[in-house]
PDB file of N, CA, C and O in Angstrom:
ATOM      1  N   UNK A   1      19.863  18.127   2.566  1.00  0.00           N
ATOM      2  CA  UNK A   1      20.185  16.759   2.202  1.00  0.00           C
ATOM      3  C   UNK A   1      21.231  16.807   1.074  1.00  0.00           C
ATOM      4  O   UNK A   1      20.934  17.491   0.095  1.00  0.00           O
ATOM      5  N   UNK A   2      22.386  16.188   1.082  1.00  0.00           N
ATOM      6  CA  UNK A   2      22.981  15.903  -0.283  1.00  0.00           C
ATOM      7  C   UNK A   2      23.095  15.088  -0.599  1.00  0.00           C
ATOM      8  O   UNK A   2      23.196  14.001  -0.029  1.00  0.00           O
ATOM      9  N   UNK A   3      23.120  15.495  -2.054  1.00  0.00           N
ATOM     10  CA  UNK A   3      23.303  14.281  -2.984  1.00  0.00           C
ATOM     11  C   UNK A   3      24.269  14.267  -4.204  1.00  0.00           C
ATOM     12  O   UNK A   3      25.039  15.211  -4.378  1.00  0.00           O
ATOM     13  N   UNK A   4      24.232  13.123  -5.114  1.00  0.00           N
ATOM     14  CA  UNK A   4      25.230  13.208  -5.743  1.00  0.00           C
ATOM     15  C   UNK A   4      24.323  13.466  -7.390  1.00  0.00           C
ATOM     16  O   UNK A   4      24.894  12.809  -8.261  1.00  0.00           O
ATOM     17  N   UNK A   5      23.525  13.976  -7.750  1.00  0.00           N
ATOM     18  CA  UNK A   5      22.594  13.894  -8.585  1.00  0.00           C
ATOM     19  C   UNK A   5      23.536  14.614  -9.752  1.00  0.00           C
ATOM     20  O   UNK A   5      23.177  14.348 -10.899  1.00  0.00           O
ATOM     21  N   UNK A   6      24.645  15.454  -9.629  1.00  0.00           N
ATOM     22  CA  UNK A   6      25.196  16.227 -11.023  1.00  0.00           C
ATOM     23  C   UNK A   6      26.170  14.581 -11.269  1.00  0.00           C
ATOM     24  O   UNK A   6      26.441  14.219 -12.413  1.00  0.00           O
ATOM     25  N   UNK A   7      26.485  13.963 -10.362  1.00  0.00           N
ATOM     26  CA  UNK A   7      27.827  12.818 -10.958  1.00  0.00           C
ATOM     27  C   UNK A   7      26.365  12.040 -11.793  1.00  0.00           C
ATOM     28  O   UNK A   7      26.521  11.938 -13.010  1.00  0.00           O
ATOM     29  N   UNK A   8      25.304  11.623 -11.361  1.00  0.00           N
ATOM     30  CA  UNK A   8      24.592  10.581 -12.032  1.00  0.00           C
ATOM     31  C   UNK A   8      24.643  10.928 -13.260  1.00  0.00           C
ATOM     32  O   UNK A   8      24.991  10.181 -14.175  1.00  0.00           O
ATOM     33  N   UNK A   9      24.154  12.582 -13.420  1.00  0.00           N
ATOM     34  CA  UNK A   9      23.546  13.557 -14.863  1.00  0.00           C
ATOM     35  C   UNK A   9      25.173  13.226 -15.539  1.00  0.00           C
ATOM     36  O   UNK A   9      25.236  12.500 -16.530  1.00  0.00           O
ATOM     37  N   UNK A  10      26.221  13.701 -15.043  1.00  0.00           N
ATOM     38  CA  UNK A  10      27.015  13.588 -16.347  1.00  0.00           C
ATOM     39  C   UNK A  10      27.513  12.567 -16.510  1.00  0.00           C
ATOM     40  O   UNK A  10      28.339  12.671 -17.417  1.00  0.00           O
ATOM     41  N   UNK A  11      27.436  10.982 -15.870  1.00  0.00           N
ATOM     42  CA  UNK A  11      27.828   9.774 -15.999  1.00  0.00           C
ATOM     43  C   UNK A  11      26.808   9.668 -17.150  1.00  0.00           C
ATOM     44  O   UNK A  11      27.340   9.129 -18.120  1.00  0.00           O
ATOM     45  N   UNK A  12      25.475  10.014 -17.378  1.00  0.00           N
ATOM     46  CA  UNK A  12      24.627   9.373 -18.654  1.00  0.00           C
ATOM     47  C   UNK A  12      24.499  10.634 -19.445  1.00  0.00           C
ATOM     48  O   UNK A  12      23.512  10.750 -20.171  1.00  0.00           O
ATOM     49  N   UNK A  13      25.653  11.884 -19.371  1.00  0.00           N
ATOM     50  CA  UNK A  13      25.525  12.675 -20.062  1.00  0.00           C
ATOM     51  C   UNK A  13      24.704  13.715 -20.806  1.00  0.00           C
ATOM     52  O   UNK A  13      24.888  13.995 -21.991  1.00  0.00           O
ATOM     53  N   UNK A  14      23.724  14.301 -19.972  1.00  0.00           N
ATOM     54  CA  UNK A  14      22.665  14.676 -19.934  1.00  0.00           C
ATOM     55  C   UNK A  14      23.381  16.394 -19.359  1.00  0.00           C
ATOM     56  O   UNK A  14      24.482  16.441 -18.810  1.00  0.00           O
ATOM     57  N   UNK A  15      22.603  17.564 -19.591  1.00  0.00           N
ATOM     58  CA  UNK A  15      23.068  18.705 -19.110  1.00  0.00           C
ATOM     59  C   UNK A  15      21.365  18.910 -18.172  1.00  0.00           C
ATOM     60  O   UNK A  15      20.295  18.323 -18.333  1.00  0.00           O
ATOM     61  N   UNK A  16      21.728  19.857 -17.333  1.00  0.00           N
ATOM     62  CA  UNK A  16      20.275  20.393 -16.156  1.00  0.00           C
ATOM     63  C   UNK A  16      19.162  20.162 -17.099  1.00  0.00           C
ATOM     64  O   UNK A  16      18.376  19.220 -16.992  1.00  0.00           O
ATOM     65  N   UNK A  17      19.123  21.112 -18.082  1.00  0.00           N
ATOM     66  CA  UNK A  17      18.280  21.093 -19.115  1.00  0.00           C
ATOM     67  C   UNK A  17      17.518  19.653 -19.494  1.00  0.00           C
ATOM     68  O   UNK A  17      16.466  19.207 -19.037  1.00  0.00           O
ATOM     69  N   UNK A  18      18.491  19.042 -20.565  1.00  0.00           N
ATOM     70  CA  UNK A  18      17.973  17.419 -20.495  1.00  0.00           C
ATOM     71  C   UNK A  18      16.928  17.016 -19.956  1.00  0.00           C
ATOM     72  O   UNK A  18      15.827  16.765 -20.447  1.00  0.00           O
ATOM     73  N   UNK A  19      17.630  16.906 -18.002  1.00  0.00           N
ATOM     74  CA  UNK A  19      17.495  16.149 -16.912  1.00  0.00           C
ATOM     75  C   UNK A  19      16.181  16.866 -16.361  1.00  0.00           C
ATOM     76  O   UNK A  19      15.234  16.248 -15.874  1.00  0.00           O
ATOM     77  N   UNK A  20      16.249  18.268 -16.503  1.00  0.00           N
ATOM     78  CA  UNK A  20      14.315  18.755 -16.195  1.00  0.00           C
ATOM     79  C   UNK A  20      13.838  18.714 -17.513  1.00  0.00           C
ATOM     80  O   UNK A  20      12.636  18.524 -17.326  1.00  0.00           O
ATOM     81  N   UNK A  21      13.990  18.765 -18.612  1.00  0.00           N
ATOM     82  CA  UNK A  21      12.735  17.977 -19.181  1.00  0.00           C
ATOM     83  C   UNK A  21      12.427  16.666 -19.316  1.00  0.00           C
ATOM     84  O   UNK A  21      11.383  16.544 -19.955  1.00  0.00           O
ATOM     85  N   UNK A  22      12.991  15.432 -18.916  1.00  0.00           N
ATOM     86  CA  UNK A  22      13.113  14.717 -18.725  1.00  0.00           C
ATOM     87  C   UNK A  22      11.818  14.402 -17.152  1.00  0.00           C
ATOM     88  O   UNK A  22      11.080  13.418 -17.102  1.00  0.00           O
ATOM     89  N   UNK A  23      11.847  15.000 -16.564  1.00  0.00           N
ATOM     90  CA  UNK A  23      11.793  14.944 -14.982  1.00  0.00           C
ATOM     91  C   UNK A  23      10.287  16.191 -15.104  1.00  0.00           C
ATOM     92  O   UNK A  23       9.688  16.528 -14.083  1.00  0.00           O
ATOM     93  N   UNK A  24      10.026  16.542 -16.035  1.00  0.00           N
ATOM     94  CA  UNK A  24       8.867  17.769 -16.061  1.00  0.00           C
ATOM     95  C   UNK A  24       8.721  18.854 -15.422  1.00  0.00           C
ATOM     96  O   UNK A  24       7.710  19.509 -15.168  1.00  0.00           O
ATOM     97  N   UNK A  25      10.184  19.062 -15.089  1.00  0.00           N
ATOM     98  CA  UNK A  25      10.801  20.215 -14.214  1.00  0.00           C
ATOM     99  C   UNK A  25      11.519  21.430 -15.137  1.00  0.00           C
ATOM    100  O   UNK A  25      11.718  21.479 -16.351  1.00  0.00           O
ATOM    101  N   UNK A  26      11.876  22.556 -13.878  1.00  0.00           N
ATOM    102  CA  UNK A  26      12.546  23.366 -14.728  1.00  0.00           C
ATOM    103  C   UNK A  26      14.137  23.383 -14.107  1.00  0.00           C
ATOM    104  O   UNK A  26      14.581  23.123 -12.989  1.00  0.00           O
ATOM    105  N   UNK A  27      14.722  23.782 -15.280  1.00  0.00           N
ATOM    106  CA  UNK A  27      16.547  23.740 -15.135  1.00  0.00           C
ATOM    107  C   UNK A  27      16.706  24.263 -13.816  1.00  0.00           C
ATOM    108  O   UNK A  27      17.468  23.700 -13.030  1.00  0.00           O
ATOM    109  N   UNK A  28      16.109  25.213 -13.517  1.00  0.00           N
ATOM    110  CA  UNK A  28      16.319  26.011 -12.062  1.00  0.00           C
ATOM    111  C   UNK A  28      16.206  24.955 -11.046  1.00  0.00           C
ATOM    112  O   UNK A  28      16.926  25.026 -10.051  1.00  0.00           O
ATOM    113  N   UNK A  29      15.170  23.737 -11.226  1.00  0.00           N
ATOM    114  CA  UNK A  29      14.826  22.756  -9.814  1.00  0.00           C
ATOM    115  C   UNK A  29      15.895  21.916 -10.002  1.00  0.00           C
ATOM    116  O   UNK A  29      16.033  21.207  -9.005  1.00  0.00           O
ATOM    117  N   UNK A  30      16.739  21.684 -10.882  1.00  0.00           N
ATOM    118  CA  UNK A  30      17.827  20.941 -11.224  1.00  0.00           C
ATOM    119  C   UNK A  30      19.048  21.058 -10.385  1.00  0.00           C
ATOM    120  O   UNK A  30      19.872  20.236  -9.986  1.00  0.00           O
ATOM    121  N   UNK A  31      18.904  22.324 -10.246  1.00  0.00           N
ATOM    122  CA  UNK A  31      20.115  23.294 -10.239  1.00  0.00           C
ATOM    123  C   UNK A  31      20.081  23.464  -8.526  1.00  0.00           C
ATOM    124  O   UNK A  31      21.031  23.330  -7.754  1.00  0.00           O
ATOM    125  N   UNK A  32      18.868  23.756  -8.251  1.00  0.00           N
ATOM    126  CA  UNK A  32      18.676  24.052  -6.913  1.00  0.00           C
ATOM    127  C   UNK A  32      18.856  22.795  -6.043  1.00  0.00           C
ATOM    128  O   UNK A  32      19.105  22.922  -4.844  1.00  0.00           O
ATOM    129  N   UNK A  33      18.731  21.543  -6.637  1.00  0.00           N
ATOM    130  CA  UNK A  33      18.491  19.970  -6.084  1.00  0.00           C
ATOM    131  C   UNK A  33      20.427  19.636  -6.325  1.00  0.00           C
ATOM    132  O   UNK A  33      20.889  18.709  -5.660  1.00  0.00           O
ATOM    133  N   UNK A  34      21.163  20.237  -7.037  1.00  0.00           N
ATOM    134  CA  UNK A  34      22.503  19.701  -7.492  1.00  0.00           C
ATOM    135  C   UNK A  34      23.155  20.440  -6.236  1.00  0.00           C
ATOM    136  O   UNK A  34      23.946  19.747  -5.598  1.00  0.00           O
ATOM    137  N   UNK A  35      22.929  21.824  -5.757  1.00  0.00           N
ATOM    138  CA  UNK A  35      23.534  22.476  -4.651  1.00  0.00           C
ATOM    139  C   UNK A  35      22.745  22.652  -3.090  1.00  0.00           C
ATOM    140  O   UNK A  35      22.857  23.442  -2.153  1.00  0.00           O
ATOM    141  N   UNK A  36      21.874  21.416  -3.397  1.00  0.00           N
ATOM    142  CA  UNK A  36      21.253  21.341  -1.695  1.00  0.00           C
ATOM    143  C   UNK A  36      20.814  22.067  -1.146  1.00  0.00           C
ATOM    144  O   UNK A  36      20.817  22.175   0.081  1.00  0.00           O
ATOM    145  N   UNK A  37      19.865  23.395  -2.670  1.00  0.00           N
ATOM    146  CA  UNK A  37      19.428  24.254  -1.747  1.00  0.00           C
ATOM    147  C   UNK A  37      17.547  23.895  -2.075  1.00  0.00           C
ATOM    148  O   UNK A  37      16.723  24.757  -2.380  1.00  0.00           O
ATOM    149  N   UNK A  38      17.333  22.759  -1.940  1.00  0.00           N
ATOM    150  CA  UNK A  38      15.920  22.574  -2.349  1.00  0.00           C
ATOM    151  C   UNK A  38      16.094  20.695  -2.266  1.00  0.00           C
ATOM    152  O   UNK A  38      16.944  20.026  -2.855  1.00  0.00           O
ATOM    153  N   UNK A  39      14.964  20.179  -1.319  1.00  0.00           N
ATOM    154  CA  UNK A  39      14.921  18.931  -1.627  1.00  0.00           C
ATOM    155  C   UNK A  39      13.639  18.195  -2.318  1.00  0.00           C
ATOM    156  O   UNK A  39      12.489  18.530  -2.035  1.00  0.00           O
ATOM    157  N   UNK A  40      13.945  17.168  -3.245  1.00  0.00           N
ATOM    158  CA  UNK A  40      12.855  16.874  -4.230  1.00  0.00           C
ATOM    159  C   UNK A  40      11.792  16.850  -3.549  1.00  0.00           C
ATOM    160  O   UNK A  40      11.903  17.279  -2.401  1.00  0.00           O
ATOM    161  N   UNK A  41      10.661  16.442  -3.915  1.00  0.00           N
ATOM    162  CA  UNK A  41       9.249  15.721  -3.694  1.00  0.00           C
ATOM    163  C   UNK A  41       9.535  14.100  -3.502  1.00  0.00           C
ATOM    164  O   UNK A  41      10.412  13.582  -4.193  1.00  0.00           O
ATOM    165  N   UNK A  42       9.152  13.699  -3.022  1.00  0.00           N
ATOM    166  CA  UNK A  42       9.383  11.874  -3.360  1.00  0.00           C
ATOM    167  C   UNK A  42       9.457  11.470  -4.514  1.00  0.00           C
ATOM    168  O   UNK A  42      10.408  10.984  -5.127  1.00  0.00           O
ATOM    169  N   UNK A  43       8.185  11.726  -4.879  1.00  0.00           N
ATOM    170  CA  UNK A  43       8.041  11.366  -6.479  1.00  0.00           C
ATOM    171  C   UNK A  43       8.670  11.790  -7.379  1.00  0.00           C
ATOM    172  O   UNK A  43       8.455  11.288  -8.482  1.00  0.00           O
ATOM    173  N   UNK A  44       9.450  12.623  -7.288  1.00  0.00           N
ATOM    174  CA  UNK A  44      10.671  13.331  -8.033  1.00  0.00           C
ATOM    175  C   UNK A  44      11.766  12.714  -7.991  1.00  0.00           C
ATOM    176  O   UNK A  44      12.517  12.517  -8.947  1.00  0.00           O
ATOM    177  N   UNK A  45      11.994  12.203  -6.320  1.00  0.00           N
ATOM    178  CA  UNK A  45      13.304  11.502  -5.767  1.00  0.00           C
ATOM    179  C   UNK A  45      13.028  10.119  -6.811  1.00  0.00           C
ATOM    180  O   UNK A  45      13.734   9.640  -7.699  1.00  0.00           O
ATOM    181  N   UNK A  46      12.055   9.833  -6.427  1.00  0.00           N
ATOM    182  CA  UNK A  46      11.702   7.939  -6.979  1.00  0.00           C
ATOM    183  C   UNK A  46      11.767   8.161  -8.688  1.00  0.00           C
ATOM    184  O   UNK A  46      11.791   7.096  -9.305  1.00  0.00           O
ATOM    185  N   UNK A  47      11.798   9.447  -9.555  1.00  0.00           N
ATOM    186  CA  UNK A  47      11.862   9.450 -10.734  1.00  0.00           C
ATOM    187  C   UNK A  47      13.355   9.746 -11.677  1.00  0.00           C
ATOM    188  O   UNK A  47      13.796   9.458 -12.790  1.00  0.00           O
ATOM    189  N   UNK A  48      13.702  10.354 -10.698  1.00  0.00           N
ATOM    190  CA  UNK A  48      15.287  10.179 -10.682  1.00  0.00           C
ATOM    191  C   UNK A  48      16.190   8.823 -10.477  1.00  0.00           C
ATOM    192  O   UNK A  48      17.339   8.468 -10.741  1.00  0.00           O
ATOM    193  N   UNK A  49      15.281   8.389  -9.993  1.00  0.00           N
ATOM    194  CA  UNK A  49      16.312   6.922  -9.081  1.00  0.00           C
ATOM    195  C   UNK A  49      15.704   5.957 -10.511  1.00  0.00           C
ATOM    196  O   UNK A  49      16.341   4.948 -10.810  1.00  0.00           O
ATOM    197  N   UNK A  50      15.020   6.170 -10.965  1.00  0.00           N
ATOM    198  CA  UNK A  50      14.274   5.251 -11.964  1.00  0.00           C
ATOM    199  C   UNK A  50      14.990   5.210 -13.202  1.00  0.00           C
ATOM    200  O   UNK A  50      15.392   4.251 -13.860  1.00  0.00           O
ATOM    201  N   UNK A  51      15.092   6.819 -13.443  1.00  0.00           N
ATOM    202  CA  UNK A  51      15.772   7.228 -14.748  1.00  0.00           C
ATOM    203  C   UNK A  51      17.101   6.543 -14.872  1.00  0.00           C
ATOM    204  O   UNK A  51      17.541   6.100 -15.932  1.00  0.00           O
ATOM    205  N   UNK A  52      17.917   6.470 -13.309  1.00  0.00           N
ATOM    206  CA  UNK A  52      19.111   6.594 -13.417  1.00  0.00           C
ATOM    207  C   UNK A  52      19.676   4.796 -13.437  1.00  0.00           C
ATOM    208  O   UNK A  52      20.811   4.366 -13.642  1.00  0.00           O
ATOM    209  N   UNK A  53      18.670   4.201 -13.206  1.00  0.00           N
ATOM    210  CA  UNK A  53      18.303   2.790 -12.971  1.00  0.00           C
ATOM    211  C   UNK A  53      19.297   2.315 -11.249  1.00  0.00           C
ATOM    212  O   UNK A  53      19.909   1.247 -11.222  1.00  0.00           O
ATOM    213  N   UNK A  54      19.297   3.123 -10.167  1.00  0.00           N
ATOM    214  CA  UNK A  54      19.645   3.197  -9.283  1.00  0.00           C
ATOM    215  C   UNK A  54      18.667   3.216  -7.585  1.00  0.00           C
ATOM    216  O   UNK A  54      17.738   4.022  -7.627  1.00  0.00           O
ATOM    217  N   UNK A  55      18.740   2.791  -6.821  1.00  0.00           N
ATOM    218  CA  UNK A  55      18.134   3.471  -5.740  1.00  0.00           C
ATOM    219  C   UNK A  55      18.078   4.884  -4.983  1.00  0.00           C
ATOM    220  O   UNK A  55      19.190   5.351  -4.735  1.00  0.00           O
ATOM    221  N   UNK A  56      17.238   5.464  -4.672  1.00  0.00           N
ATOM    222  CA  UNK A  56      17.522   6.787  -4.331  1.00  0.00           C
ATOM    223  C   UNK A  56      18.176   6.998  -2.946  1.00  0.00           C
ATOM    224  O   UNK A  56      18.285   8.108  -2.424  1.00  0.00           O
ATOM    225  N   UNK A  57      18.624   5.778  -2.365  1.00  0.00           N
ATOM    226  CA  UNK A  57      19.771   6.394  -1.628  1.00  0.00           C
ATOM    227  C   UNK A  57      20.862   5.984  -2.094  1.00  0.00           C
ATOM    228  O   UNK A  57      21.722   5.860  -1.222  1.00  0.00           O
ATOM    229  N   UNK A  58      21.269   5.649  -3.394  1.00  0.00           N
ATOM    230  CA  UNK A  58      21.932   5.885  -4.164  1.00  0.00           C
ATOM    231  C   UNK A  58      22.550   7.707  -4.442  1.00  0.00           C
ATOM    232  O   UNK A  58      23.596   8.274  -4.128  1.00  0.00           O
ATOM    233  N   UNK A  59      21.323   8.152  -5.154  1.00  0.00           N
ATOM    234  CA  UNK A  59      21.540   9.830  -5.054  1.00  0.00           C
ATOM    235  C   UNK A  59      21.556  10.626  -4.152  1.00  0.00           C
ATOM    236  O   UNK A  59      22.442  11.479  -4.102  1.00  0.00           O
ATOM    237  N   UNK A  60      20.439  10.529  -3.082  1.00  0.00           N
ATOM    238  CA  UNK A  60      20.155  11.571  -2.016  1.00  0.00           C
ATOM    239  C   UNK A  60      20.868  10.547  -0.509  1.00  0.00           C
ATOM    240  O   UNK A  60      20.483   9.470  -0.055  1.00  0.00           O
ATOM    241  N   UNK A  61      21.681  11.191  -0.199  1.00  0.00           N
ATOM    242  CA  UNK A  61      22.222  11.068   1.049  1.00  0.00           C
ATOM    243  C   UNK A  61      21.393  11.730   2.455  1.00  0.00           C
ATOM    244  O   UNK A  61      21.267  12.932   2.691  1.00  0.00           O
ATOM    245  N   UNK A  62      21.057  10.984   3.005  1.00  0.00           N
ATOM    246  CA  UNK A  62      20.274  11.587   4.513  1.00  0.00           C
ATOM    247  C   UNK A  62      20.800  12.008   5.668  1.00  0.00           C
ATOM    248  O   UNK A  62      21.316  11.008   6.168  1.00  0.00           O
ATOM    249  N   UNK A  63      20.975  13.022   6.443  1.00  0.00           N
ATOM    250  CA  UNK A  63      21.812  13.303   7.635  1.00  0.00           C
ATOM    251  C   UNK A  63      21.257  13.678   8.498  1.00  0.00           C
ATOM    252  O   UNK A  63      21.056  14.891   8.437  1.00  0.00           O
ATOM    253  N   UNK A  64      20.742  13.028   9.647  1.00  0.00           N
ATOM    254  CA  UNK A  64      20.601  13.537  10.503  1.00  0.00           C
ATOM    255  C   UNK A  64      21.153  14.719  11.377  1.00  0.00           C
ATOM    256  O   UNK A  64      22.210  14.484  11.963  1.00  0.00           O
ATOM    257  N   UNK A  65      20.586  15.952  11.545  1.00  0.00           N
ATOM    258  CA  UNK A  65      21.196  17.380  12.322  1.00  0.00           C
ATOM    259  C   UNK A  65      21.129  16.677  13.838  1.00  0.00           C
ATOM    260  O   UNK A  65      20.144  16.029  14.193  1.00  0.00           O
ATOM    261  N   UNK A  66      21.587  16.758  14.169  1.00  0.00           N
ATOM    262  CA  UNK A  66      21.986  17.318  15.876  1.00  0.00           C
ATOM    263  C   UNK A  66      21.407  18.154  16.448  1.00  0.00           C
ATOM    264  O   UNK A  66      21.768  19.288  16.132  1.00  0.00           O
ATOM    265  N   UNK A  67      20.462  18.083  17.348  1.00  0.00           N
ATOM    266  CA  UNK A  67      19.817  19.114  17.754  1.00  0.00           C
ATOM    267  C   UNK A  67      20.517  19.447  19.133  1.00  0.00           C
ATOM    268  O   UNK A  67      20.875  18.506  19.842  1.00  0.00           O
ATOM    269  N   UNK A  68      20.681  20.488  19.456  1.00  0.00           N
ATOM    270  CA  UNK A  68      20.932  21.136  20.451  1.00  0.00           C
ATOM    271  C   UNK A  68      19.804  20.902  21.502  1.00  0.00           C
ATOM    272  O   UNK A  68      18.613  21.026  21.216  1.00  0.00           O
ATOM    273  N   UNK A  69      20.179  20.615  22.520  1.00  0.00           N
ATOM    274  CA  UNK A  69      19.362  20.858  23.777  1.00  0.00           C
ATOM    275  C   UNK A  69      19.763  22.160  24.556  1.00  0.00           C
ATOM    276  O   UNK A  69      20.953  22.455  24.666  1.00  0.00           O
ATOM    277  N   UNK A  70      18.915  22.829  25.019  1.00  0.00           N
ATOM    278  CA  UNK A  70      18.850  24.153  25.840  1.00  0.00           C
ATOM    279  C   UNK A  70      19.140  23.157  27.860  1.00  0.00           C
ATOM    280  O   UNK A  70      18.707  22.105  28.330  1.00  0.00           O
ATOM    281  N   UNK A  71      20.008  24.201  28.374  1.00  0.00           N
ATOM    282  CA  UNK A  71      20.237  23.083  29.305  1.00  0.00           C
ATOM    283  C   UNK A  71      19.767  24.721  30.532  1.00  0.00           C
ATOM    284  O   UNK A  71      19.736  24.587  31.756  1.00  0.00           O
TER     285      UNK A  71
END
């Protein structure tokens, strides 16, 4: 899933750090959620979207994959 979660962090100027203690996370889940290699919990998503005073499809963008059919 991507998202735009590093533009939110440095629009209110906050570094990873900040933004997981903030969030009761660690810099690493920050980090891993900024390069789409890890997607939040809900309640993570909905605490972000809160912080940021935004909706969370605001941050997290949804894409449907394409699945291949076997023919």
């Amino acid at each position: 899933m991507k998202n735009k979660l590093k533009v939110f962090r440095a629009m209110h100027d906050l570094t990873q750090e900040d933004l997981a203690d903030k969030m009761g996370v660690t810099r690493q889940t920050i980090n891993a959620i900024e390069k789409s290699k890890y997607n939040p919990s809900l309640e993570l998503a909905f605490k972000l979207a809160r912080l940021f005073g935004v909706k969370i499809e605001d941050i997290f963008i949804y894409e449907v994959e394409e699945q291949t059919q076997d023919e």
